[in-house]
FIFIMI-426914 format. One record per residue: x, y, z of N, C-alpha, C in turn. Coordinates in steps of 0.05 Angstrom, whole numbers, padded with zeros to 5 digits, always signed. Each point is the difference from the previous one (the first is absolute). Layout:
<atoms>
XYZXYZXYZ
...
</atoms>
This chain:
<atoms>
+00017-00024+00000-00017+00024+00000+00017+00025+00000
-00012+00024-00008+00015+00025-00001+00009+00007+00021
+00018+00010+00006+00013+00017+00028-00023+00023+00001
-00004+00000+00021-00026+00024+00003+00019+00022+00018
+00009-00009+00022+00004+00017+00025+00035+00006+00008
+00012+00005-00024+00024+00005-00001-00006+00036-00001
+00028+00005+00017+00001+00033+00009-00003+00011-00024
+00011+00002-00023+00004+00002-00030-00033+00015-00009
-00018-00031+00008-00021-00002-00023-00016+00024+00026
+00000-00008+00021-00015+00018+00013-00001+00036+00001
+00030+00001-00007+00009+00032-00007-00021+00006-00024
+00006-00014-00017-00008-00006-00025-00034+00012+00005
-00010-00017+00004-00037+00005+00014-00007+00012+00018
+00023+00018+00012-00004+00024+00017+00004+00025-00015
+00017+00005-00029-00005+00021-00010-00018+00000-00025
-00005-00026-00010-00020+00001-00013-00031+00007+00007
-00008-00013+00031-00024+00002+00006-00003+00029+00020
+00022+00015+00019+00008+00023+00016+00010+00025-00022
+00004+00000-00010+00015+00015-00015-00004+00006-00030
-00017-00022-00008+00008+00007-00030+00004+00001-00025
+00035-00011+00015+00022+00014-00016+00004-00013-00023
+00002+00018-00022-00003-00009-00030+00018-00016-00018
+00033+00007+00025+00018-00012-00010+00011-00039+00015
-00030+00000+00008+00008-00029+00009+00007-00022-00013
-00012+00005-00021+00004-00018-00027+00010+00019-00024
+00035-00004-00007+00001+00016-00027+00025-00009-00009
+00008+00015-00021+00022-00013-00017+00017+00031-00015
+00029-00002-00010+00006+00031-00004+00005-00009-00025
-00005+00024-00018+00017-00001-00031+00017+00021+00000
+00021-00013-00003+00030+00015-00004-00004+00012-00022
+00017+00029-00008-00003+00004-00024+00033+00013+00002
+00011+00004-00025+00028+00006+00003-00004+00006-00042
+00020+00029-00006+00006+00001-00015+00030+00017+00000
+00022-00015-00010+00020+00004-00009+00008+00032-00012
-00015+00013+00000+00001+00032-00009-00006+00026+00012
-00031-00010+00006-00009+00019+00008-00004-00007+00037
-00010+00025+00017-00007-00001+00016-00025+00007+00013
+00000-00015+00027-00034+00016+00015-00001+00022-00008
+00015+00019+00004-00007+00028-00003-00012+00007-00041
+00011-00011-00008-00011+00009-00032-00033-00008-00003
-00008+00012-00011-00019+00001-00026-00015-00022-00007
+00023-00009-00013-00015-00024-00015+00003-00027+00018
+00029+00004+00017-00007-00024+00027-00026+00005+00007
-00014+00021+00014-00022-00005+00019-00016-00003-00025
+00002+00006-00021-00028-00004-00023-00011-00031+00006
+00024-00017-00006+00011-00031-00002-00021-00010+00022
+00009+00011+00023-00013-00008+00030-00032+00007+00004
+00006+00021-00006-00047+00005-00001-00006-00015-00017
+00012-00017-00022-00011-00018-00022-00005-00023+00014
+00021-00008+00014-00001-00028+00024-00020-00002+00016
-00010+00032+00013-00014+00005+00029-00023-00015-00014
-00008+00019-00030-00028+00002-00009+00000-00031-00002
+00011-00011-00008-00013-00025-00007-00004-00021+00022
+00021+00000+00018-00002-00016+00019-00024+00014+00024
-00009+00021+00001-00024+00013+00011-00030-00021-00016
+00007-00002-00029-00022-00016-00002-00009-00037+00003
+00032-00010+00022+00005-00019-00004-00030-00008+00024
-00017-00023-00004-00023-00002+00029+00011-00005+00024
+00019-00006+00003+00016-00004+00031+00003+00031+00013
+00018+00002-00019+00008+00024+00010-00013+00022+00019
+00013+00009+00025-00010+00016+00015+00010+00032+00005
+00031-00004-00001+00014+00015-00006+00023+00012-00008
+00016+00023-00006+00028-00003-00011+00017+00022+00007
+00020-00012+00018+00023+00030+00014+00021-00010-00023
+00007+00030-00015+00028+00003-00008+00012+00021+00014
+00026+00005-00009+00018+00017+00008-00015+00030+00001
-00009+00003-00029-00016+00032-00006-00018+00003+00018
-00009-00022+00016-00022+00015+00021+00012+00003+00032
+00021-00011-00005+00006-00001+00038+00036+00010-00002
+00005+00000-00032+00035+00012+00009+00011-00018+00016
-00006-00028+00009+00021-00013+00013+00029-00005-00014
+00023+00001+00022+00025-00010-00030-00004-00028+00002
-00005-00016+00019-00003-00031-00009-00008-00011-00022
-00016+00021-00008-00027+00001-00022+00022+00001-00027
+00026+00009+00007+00011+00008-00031+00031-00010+00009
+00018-00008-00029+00021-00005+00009+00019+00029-00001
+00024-00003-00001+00016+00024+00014+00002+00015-00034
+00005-00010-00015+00006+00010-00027-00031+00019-00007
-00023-00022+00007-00026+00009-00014-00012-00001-00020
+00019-00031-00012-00013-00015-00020-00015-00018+00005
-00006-00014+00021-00019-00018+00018-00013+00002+00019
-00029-00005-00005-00013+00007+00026-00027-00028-00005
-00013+00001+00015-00020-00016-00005-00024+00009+00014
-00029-00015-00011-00023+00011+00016-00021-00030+00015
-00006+00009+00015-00007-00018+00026-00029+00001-00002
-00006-00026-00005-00030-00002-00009-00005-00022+00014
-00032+00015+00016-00012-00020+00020-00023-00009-00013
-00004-00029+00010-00022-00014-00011-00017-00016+00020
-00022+00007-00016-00029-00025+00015+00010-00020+00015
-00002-00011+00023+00015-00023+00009-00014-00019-00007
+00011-00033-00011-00008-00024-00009+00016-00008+00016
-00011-00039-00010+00020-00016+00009+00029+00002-00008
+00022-00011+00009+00021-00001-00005+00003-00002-00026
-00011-00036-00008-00006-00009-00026-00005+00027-00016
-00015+00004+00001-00019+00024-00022+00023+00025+00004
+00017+00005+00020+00010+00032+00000+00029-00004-00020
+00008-00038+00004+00027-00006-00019-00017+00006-00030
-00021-00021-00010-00004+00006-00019-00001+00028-00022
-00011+00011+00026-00008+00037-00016+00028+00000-00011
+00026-00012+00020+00018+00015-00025+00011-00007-00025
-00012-00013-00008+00002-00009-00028-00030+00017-00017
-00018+00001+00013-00027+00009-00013+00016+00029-00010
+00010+00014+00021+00006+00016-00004+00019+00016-00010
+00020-00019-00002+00022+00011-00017-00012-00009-00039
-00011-00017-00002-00016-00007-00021-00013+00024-00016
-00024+00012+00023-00013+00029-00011+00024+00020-00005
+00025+00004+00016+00010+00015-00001+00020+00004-00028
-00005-00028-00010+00018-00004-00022+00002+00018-00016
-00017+00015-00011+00001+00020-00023+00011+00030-00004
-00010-00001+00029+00013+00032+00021+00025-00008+00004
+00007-00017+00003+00030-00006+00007+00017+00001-00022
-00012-00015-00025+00017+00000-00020-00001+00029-00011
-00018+00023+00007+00000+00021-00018+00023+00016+00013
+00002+00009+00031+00017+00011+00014+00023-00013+00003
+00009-00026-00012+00029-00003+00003+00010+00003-00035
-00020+00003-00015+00012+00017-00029+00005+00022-00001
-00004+00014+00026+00004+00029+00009+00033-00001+00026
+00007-00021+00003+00026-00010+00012-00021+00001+00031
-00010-00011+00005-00011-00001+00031+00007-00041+00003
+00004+00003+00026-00003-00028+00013-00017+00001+00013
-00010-00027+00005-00026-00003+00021-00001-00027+00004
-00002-00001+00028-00003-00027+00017-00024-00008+00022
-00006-00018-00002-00029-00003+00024+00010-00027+00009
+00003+00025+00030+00017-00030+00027-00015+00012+00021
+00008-00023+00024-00011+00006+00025-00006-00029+00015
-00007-00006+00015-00001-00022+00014-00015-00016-00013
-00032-00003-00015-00010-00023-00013+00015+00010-00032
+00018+00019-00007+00006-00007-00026+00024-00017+00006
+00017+00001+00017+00021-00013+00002-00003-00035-00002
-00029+00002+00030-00005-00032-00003-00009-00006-00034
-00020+00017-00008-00011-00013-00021+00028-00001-00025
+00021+00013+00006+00013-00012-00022+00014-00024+00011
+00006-00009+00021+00021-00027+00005-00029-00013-00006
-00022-00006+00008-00022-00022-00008+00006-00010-00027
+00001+00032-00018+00006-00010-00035+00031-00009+00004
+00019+00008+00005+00023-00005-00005+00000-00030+00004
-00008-00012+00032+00002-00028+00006-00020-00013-00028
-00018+00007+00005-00023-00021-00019+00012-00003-00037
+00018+00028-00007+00012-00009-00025+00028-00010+00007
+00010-00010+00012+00025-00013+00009-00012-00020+00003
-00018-00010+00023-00004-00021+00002-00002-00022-00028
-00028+00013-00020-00005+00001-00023+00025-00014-00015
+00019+00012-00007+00024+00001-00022+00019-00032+00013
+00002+00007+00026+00015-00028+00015-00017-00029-00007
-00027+00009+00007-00019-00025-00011+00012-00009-00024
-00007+00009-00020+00006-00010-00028+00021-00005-00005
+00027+00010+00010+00022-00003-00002+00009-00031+00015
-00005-00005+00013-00005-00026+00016-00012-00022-00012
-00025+00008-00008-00010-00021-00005+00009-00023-00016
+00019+00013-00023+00002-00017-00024+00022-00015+00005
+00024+00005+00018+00021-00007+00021-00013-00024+00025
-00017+00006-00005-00021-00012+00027-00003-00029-00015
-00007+00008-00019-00019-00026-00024+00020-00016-00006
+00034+00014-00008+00009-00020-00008+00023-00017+00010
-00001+00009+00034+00004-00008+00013-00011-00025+00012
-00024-00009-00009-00024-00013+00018+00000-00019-00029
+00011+00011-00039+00000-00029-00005+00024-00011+00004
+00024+00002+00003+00022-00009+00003-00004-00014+00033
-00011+00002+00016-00015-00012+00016-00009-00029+00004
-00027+00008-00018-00022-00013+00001+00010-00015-00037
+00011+00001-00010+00003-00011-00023-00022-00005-00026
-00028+00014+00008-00025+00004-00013-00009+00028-00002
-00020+00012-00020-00014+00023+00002-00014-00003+00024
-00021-00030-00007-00020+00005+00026+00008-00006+00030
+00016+00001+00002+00019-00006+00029+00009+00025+00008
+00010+00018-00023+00013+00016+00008-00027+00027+00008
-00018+00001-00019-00031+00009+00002-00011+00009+00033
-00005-00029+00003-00006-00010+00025+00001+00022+00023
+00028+00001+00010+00013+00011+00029-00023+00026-00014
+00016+00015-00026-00015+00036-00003-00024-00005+00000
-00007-00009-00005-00044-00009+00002-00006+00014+00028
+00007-00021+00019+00000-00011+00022+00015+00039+00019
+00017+00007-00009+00013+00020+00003-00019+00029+00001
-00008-00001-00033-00018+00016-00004-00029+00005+00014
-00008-00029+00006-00029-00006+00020+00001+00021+00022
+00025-00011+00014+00003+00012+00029+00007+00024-00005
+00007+00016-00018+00001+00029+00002-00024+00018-00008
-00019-00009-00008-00028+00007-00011-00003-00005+00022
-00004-00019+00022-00022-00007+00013+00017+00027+00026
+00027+00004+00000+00005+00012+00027-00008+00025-00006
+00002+00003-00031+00001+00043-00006-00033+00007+00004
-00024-00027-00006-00020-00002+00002-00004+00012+00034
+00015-00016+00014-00020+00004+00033+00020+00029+00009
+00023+00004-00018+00007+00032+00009-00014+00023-00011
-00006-00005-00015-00033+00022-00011-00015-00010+00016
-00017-00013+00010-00017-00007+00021+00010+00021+00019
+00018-00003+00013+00015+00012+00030+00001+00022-00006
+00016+00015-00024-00003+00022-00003-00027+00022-00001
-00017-00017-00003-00030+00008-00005-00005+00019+00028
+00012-00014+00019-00009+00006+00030+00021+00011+00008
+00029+00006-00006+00023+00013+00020+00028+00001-00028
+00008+00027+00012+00032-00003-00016+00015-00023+00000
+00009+00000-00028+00017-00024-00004+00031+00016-00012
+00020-00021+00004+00027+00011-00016-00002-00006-00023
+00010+00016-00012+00012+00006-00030+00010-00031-00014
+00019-00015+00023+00016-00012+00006-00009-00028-00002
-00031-00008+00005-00012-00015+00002-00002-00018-00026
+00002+00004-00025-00002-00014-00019+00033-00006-00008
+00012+00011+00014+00028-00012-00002+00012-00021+00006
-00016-00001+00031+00000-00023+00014-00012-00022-00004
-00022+00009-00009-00019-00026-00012+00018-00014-00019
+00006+00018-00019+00021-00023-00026+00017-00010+00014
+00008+00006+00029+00023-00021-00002-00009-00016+00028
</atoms>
């Protein structure tokens, strides 16, 4: 079952339900261009382009950049990097990793237009971070499978001295990993699971 009553989650449901606060759930997009700076023109043009759109994202609650609060944290020392801090609707965990793919997805087009203009842009933060090792493990995992397998096979006829001998064990192999990834979707249904979990299953 889920951890309910860890100091963490309880902070957590004390400024969400006491307080609020909009930034309980959020994620930052870096933005960095090689030329220009915060202070120009067409930097902040770049950045109201970002605000507007991610203002129409449905999560979204709210967004501190640098231009509204002058923090220097908010910018690096040169003043070609800064990023803006966007709070969102709180979901499940599940659902808050996902958004970051939903969302860098919509963002695709805005992104590609402002880095033809020399801008960088990045969307990180705690569920972007997890949600990229989830992808990273699951296409690693992925590429090792297949890479194995055929190593696997012909290992098992030099073995077994038959196709269907050698067949056999991976049949039998394959069963039990359907049936385990099967009852880890089950489990998952009801509580976090690791990333990690279909790793272990294969072996």
């Amino acid at each position: 079952f889920p951890v309910t009553i860890s100091e963490a989650i309880q902070s957590k449901d004390l400024l969400e339900t006491r307080f609020d606060f909009p930034y309980t759930g959020s994620y930052l997009l870096v933005i960095e261009h090689s030329r220009l700076t915060v202070v120009e023109a067409e930097y902040r043009k770049g950045v109201r382009q970002l605000e507007s759109f991610l203002q129409k994202l449905p999560d979204t609650r709210a967004i501190q950049s640098w231009y509204q609060n002058g923090q220097p944290s908010m910018r690096s020392k040169d003043g070609h990097l800064t990023y803006l801090l966007v709070g969102q609707s709180v979901f499940s965990t599940q659902k808050m990793e996902l958004r970051t793919g939903e969302i860098r997805t919509a963002l695709k087009p805005l992104r590609q237009q402002l880095e033809q203009q020399g801008f960088r842009i990045f969307l990180t933060g705690m569920n972007a971070v997890i949600y990229d090792i989830n992808q990273i493990t699951m296409a690693s995992t992925a590429r090792a499978e297949r890479q194995v397998l055929g190593l696997t096979l012909l290992l098992l006829l030099l073995a077994f001295g038959s196709l269907v001998g050698a067949l056999l064990p991976l049949i039998v192999a394959m069963v039990s990993m359907v049936s385990s990834l099967a009852l880890i979707a089950l489990i998952a249904q009801f509580t976090p699971i690791s990333s990690y979990c279909p790793i272990v299953t294969g072996k």
